[in-house]
N, C-alpha and C positions, 0 to 999 in steps of 0.2 A: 504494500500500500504506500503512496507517495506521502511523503512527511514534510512538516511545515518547510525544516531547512534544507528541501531541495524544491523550493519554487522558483525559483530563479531559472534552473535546469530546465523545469517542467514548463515553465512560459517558451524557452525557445523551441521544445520538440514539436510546441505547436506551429513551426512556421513551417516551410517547406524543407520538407525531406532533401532536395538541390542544393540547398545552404551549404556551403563546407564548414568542417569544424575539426579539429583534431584537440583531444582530452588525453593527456598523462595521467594516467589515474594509479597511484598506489593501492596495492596490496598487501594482506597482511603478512608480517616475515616468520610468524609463528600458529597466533591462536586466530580465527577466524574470525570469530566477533570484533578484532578490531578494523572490518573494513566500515566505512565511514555509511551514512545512510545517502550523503550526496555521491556516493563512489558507487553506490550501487543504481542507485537510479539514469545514471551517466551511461554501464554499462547496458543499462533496457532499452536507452533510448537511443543507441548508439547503431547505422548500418551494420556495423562488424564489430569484433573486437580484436585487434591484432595483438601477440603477444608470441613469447621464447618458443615455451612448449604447449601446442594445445590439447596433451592430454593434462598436465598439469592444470591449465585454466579451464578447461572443462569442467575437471573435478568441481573445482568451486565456482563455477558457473552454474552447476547442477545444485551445489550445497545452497545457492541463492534462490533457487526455481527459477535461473533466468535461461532461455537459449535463447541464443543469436548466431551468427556465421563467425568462424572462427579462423581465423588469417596466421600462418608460421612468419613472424620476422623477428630471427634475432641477429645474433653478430654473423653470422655468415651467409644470410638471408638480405640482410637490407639492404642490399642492391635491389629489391623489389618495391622497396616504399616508395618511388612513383606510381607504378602501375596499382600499388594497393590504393595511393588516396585517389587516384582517377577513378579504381572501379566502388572505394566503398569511402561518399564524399563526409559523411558525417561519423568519422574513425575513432575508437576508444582503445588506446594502446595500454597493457602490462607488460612490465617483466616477470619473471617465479616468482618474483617477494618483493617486498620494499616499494621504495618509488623510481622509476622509469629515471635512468640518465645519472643514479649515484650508483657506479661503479657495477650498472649494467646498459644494454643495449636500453635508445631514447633518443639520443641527444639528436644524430643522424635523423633520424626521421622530422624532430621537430627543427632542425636546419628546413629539409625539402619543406614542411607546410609553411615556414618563414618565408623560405627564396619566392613561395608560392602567392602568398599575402593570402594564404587563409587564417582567418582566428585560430588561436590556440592556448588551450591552458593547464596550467599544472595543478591537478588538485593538491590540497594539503593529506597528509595523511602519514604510513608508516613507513617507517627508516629505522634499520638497526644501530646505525650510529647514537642518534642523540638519546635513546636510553642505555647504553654501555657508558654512554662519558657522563653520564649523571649518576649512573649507579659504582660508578669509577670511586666517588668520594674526591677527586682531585679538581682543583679550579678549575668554573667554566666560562669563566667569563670572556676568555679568548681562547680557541683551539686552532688547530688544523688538521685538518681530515686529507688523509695521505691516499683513501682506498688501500688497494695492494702494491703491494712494492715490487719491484722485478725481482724477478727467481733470486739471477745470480747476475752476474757481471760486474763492470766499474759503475754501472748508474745505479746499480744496487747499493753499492758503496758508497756513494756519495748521497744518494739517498740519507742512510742510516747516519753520517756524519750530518747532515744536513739537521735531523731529527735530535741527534743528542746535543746540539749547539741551541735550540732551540728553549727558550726563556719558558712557554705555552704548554696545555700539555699537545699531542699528537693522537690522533685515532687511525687507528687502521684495521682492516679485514685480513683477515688470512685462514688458508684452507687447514682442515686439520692434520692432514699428515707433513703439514710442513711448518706447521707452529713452533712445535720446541726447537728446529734450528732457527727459525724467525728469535723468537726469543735470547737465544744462546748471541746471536747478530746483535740484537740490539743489547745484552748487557755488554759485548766485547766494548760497542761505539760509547755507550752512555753512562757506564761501570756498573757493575752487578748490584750495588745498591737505588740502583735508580727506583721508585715507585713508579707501580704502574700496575695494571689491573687486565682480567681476563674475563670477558663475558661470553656465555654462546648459550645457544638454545633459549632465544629471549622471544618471552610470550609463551612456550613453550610447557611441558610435562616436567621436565628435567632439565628447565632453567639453571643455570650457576653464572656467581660472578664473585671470583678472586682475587682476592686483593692482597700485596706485597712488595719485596723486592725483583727486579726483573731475573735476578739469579736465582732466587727462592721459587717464581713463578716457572722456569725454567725448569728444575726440580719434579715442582708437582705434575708437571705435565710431560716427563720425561718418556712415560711411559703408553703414549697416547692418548685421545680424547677424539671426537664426535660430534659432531653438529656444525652451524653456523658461527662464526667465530669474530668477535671482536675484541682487540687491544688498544688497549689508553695507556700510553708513555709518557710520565710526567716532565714536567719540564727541566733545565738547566738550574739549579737554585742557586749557582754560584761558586763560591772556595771548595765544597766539598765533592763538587764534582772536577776528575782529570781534566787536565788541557785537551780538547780535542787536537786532531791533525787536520790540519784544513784540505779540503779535496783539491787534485790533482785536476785545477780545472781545464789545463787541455786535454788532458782524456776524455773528461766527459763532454766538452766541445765537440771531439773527435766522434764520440759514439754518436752525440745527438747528429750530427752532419751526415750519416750516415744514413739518416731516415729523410737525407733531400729535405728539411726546413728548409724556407725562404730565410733569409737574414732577420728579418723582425720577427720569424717565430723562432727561430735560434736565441739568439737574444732574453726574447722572452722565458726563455725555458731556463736558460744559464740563471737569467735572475731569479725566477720562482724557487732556484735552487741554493740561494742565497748570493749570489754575485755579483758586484755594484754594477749601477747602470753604465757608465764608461768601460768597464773592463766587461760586462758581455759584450758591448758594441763590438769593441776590437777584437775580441774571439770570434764573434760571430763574421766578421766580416773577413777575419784570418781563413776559414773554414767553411763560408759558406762555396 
């Protein structure tokens, strides 16, 4: 039944079905009930719903009593989101979980309905990140959220240097059979005493979230774990944490060049990685 806070929705489905419209709608990353009652109404009124897997969204397309047509794009698929918004104009996008463009398939597609000048919006809804860094216990009044980090390589490294130099705390995802060396990475760059905390399985049966040293947390987790995974790495406090080494920044120049940036997105990248804005320039323009 349509509820008061989705009228807004419910006034547009009354125009013509021709209208384009493209919706990011978040999904729940754990327990179901947390899908929003505007997120559901979105997906009713919606031609399609495009999303990763659609048996996954199926499932909870059935747990809602909703069917609609159901569209595969995800990261190795979306080369097809023109031809999706062409044939289904008023498109309701998920990824598995969460919301659509944090550190899954989205962004691309809401690029084409921009280049497009169709309407487009992002509903509010679930993310595993902002309850892991709340349930963290650590300051949040400023973070940075990393997503996943590369496997391995120099940008991995320079990464994790980037992270323990850092004042804030850091949020990141990581899978679980690759946790306890993620962890072991980060106590090497930020010292074994650093705080920092371990969530996974949130919203969940078997929710946990651990809190400790990144070497103690390293420890308990040494021996594997399960689920969805997120880490909060406290910040830099100052004297008692080592000097870091500062990154090797033409390597990582060298690697980013490598993926063909333009000069301003080289640049750009050097900086987000803590770089001054004169010495990206001249790396970037060394290497592009």
């Amino acid at each position: 039944m349509p509820l008061a806070s989705a009228t807004d929705f419910t006034a547009s489905s009354a125009e013509s079905s021709a209208v384009p419209h493209l919706w990011l709608v978040p999904t729940p990353v754990g327990n179901l009930g947390d899908i929003t009652y505007r997120a559901v109404e979105v997906l009713r009124g919606a031609d399609a719903v495009a999303c990763e897997d659609t048996r996954r969204t199926g499932a909870l397309l059935q747990h809602l009593g909703l069917h609609r047509p159901l569209v595969r794009l995800d990261a190795h698929t979306m080369y097809r989101a023109p031809q999706v918004l062409d044939q289904y104009p008023r498109l309701a996008y998920v990824s598995d979980a969460g919301t659509p463009g944090i550190s899954d398939p989205g962004t691309e597609l809401l690029r084409e309905a921009v280049a497009r000048d169709i309407p487009t919006e992002v509903l509010p809804g679930a993310t595993a990140f902002v309850p892991a860094l709340v349930l963290s216990g650590l300051p949040t009044a400023r973070f940075t959220f990393e997503g996943f980090l590369p496997r391995s390589g120099r940008e991995r490294r320079a990464r994790l240097q980037t992270i323990a130099s850092r004042p804030e705390p850091t949020v990141l995802y990581e899978s679980p059979h690759r946790l306890h060396a993620t962890l072991l990475d980060l106590a090497a760059a930020c010292t074994p005493e650093r705080p920092a905390s371990v969530s996974r399985e949130l919203s969940k049966r078997f929710e946990e979230t651990r809190r400790g040293t990144l070497a103690g947390l390293a420890e308990y987790f040494s021996q594997g774990v399960r689920g969805e995974i997120v880490v909060v790495v406290g910040g830099q406090t100052g004297p008692t944490d080592s000097p870091q080494v500062a990154p090797d920044w033409e390597a990582v120049a060298a690697e980013l060049a490598e993926q063909h940036l333009s000069t301003r997105d080289l640049r750009a990248a050097l900086m987000e990685r803590g770089l001054s804005k004169n010495e990206a320039y001249a790396l970037a323009l060394k290497h592009r």
